[in-house]
C-alpha positions, 0 to 999 in steps of 0.5 A: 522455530519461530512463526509469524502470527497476526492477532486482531485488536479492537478498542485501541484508539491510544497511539500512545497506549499502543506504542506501550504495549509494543513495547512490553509485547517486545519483552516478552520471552518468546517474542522476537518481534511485535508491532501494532499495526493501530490504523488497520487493528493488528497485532504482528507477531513473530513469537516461539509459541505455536498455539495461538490462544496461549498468546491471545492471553498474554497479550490480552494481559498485557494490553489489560495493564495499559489500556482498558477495553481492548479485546485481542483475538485471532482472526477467524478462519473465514475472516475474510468472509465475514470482515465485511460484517465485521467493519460494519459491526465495528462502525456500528459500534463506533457510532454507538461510542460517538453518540454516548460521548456526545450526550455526556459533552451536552449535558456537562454543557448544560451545566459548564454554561448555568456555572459560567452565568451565575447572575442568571439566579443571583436575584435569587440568592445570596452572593456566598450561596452564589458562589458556593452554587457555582463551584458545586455547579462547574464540579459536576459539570467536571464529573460528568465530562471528565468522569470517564478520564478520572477513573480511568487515570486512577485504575492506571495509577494501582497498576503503576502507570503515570505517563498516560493522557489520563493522568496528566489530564487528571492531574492538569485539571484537579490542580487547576481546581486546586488554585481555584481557576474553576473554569479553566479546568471544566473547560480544559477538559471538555474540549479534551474530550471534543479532540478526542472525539474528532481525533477518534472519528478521524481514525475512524474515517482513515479505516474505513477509507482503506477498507472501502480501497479493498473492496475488491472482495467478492462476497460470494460465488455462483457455482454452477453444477451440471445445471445448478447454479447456487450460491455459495463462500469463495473459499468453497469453490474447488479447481476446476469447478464451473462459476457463472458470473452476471453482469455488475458483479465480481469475478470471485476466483481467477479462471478461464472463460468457457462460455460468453464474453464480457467487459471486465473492469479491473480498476481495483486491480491495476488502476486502469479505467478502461475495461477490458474485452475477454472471450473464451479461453481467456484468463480473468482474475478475480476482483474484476467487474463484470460488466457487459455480458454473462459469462462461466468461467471455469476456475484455475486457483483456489481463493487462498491463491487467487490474484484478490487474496493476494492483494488483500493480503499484501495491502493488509498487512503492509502496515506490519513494516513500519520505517524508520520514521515510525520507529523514531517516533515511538523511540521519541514519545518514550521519552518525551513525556516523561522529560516533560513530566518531569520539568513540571513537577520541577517548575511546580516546586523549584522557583517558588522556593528561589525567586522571589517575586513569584507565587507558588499559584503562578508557577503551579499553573505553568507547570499544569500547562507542561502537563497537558502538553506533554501527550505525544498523541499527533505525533504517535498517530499521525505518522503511521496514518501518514504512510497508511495514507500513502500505501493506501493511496498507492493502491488506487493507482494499481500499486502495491507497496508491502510496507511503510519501510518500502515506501520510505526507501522509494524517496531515495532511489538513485540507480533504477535497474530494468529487465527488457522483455515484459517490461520495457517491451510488450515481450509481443513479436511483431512483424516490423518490416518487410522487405521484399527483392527480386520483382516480389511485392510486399503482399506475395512476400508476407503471404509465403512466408505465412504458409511457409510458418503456418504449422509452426508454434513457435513465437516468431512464426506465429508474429508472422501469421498473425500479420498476414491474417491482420488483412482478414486473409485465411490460410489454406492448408490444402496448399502445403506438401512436403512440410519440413521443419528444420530444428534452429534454421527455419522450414522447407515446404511446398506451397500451391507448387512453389519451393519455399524456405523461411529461416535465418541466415544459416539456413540460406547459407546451406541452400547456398542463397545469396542474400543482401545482408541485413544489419537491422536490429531484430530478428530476421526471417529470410525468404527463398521461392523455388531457389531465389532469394524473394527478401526478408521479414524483421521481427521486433520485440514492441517497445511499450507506449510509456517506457520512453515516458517512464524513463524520461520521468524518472530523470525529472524526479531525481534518479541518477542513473538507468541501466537495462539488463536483459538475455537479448542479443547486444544490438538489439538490446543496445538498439532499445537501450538508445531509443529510450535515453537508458544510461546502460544496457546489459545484453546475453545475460543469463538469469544467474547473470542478472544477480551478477550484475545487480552486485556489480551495481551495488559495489559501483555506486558511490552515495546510500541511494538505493537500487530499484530493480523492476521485473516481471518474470519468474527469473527475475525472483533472486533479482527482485530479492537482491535489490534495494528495493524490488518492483514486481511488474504486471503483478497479474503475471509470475507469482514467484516475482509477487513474492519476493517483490517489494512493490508490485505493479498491476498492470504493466505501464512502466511509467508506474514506477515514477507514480510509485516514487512521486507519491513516496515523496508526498508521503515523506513531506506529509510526514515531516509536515506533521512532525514539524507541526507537532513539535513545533507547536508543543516547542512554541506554547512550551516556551510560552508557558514559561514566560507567562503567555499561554493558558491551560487553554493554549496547551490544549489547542496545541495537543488535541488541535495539532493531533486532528490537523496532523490526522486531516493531512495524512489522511490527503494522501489517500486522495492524492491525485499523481 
């Protein structure tokens, strides 16, 4: 039995060195599969070995082989209580690192510089001492910069490993010493390490943006006991206990409001900004802020299953999908630097030998230019920043996408196929018209039909009454006799002395009621007083504000075809289906039906573009499971749907799903952008290095320079506004 096991990594800056030790992670023997997750620090495993620290060490071994300084642990049981202080150790940590890596650059400054201006002392000495002074001074300068990369490029070199940046940095620079292109060489290093510094900062800036995205968690929790109120860890707080929650702070478990009323501003949630009123008996869920007034909330879910772990969760570990784009690109960088590599020492020995104009110093520096370019670095990094970027972006818009491959496939959806109630409509009945006969008026009509369905709880009687207390009108109870309600045709009762009947049409056809037949689409409730038929009442599901607009977007952005499923009658599901320009609605379906139907879809459909379906019941799970891609919807509802969807919304605004699709396409072109540049650049100062037109100076502005505009443009995504 295989598990899924989640390690931590800390002191993984290499992309490169990251890809290698996936791959070696990939070879172990009771590992299916691993991947690194480099931007969000995590190992994903799914591995036979259950105890976690026998796995810590083999890849702590293995992450040893590759790169120096990383530590792999697993997560500590109170992870999420700490991760805080933890991300601020880290930074802490990171900046200790920044300033050390500054200090030396000064000082090898200080020393590159006195190298570079020898007749600030020529009065002084004697031009071979000069020279000799200059040469010792740039070497110096040389250790002082690019000591760290020498050893690290010889420790590598015992255990086996030629192609890491160290070592071709190490063998670009010592061969430019070689050829006595002294000033080259410091300088090729030093901004080395300046990109690498950035590039590091970069990253840095990209964790921490998605971290301050998931501060939704609460850091404690204000249990109250009898009249105590202390202080205590989320994950202490059983079902049922009470917790307070002042204004400002955040609502830490999902629960039930038993004393006061407040604002909660849930943006971090749904990506609304407008707050939301809750009284007593209402639910909230935990990252909401707490805005306006004191509120106790008795709590209904532990921490583990409370709406904000299940978000940090799915954000979190969103990165352990990764697409095919990433794939790719790790498959690429495998073997692309060594073909590099390999050209270079080719061109360093081979035409010396045949041409005869040249010299073996000018093919050798060539080849040194070959060297530098061949780190994969922008690429490897860039790509997954990119979909970070994009996941985490979509996060701020109240959507959760659970992987990079998700986020990917949402570029080609074609066929978008949509449940009805709770998605299209607000699944809310709502007395939509009302229709009175015989000398009725419209007020008396409403106001027997609401006596008439006054102790009924079903959801159409309960639109009814709602309507007639719209008018801040009061039932009065004392007014009904003999209440009679009749299983799937409506009630008989007795208000203040009148015989009324509320029901459907069978119901007034068994009291032998003549009525005008109604052909809306709906459902309708007819009216009977003291045997006369008094006009009827339609009752509609509300269509939601934005679904016209969702569905009309969705045409813009280049799906092909809508369809609509759902268990209502044909002429009211072929009624909305009309109202919103869907291409086809499917109406009395079972939920058993839906699945049918999505296969029915799928063998209909003629390209590879996939199929999204949206839900939001617990119904819809085997639908969301089956499809394409599944967007779970109104992510605060059914948790059934939140697991086996894909993507989940939030709040309920269909028009999300055309936000989720715009910013999968801005992610796909931030991409491709990146690995356009990258490559293209590399390919260009290749070339160039051929003919004789780029220096040592070229490569590195098309390495670490290309690396950095790659991480600054994926890092745009998380900002993007839709």
């Amino acid at each position: 039995m295989s598990q899924r096991i989640i390690l931590n990594v800390k002191g993984l800056h290499c992309a490169n060195c990251a890809a290698k030790i996936e791959k070696k992670l990939n070879e172990m023997q009771n590992v299916k599969e691993a991947r690194i997750d480099l931007v969000g620090e995590k190992i994903f495993l799914t591995a036979e070995e259950k105890n976690g620290s026998v796995l810590v060490n083999a890849v702590q071994k293995i992450a040893d082989s590759i790169e120096e300084g990383v530590k792999i642990f697993l997560p500590s049981k109170h992870n999420h209580a700490h991760s805080h202080d933890h991300a601020h150790d880290h930074s802490h940590h990171h900046s200790g690192e920044v300033g050390e890596m500054i200090k030396i650059l000064v000082i090898g400054g200080i020393f590159y510089f006195a190298a570079s201006y020898p007749n600030l002392f020529s009065a002084y000495l004697s031009p071979d001492t000069v020279t000799f002074a200059k040469i010792i001074l740039f070497l110096i300068s040389y250790i002082i910069i690019g000591g760290h990369v020498l050893t690290t490029a010889f420790k590598n070199i015992l255990k086996g490993q030629f192609f890491d940046e160290n070592f071709l940095m190490a063998v670009a620079t010592i061969g430019a010493f070689a050829i006595g292109e002294y000033h080259e060489a410091v300088a090729v290093m030093f901004f080395y390490q300046v990109g690498e510094l950035f590039q590091s900062m970069a990253v840095n800036k990209s964790r921490k943006s998605i971290a301050s995205l998931m501060n939704i968690r609460p850091d404690y929790a204000n249990l109250k006991v009898r009249n105590n109120i202390t202080k205590v860890s989320p994950e202490e707080v059983k079902i049922n206990d009470f917790i307070v929650v002042k204004p400002g702070e955040k609502v830490p478990l999902d629960g039930i409001i038993t004393e006061g009323s407040s604002s909660f501003d849930t943006s971090a949630l749904t990506g609304e900004s407008l707050p939301v009123s809750k009284n007593i008996g209402e639910e909230v869920l935990s990252g909401s802020v707490n805005k306006t007034g004191l509120v106790t909330i008795k709590v209904t879910k532990l921490f583990s299953e409370s709406t904000v772990s299940k978000i940090l969760d799915l954000v979190e570990n969103a990165n352990s999908k990764k697409s095919k784009t990433e794939n790719f690109i790790t498959k690429f960088a495998r073997y692309y630097t060594p073909t590099v590599v390999g050209i270079a020492v080719l061109m360093a020995i081979i035409p010396p030998l045949v041409l005869k104009e040249t010299t073996f110093y000018e093919w050798l520096y060539k080849a040194l230019v070959f060297l530098v370019l061949s780190c994969p670095c922008a690429l490897v990094i860039s790509i997954p920043l990119g979909f970070f970027g994009g996941i985490g972006g979509a996060s701020r818009h109240g959507i959760l996408i659970k992987g990079g491959n998700y986020l990917e496939a949402l570029n080609n959806v074609e066929t978008v196929v949509m449940d009805k109630t709770g998605t299209l409509t607000k699944g809310v009945f709502k007395v939509t018209q009302i229709n009175p006969e015989n000398n009725i008026t419209k007020e008396e009509l409403l106001q027997y039909a609401a006596y008439a369905e006054s102790f009924s709880t079903h959801p159409i009687a309960e639109s009814v009454i709602k309507e007639y207390q719209k008018n801040n009108l009061q039932i009065d109870k004392s007014l009904i006799k003999n209440y009679e309600e009749i299983s799937g045709y409506g009630i008989k009762t007795e208000v203040n002395g009148k015989s009324v009947i509320a029901g459907n049409i069978k119901l007034m056809n068994l009291e032998n009621i003549k009525t005008e037949n109604n052909s809306q689409t709906g459902t309708v409730v007819y009216v009977a007083i003291d045997g006369k038929y008094a006009g009827n009442l339609l009752i509609s599901d509300e269509i939601k504000e934005d679904s016209l607009r969702a569905i009309e977007d969705m045409k813009k952005i280049g799906v092909k075809k809508t369809v609509m499923l759902t268990g209502d009658s044909k002429a009211i599901g072929e009624s909305i289906a009309e109202k919103l320009n869907i291409d086809k609605a499917y109406t009395e379906l079972l939920p058993s039906d839906k699945v049918e139907k999505i296969e029915e879809i799928f063998e209909e459909r003629k390209s590879n573009g996939k199929i999204l379906f949206v839900g939001d019941g617990i119904n819809d799970a085997p639908v969301l499971a089956r499809a394409d891609i599944g967007v779970a919807m109104g992510g605060v509802g059914s948790d059934a749907a939140i697991e086996a969807a894909d993507v989940v919304i939030m709040n309920d605004e269909p028009s999300k799903i055309v936000t989720a699709i715009k910013i999968a396409k801005k992610t796909r072109t931030v991409v491709w952008q990146n690995i356009a540049l990258a490559l293209g650049v590399k390919i260009i100062t290749l070339i160039l290095g051929v003919m004789g037109f780029a220096t040592i100076w070229a490569a590195i502005f098309a390495d670490v320079g290309v690396a950095l505009i790659a991480i600054l443009n994926a890092a745009r995504v998380i900002r993007m506004k839709v």
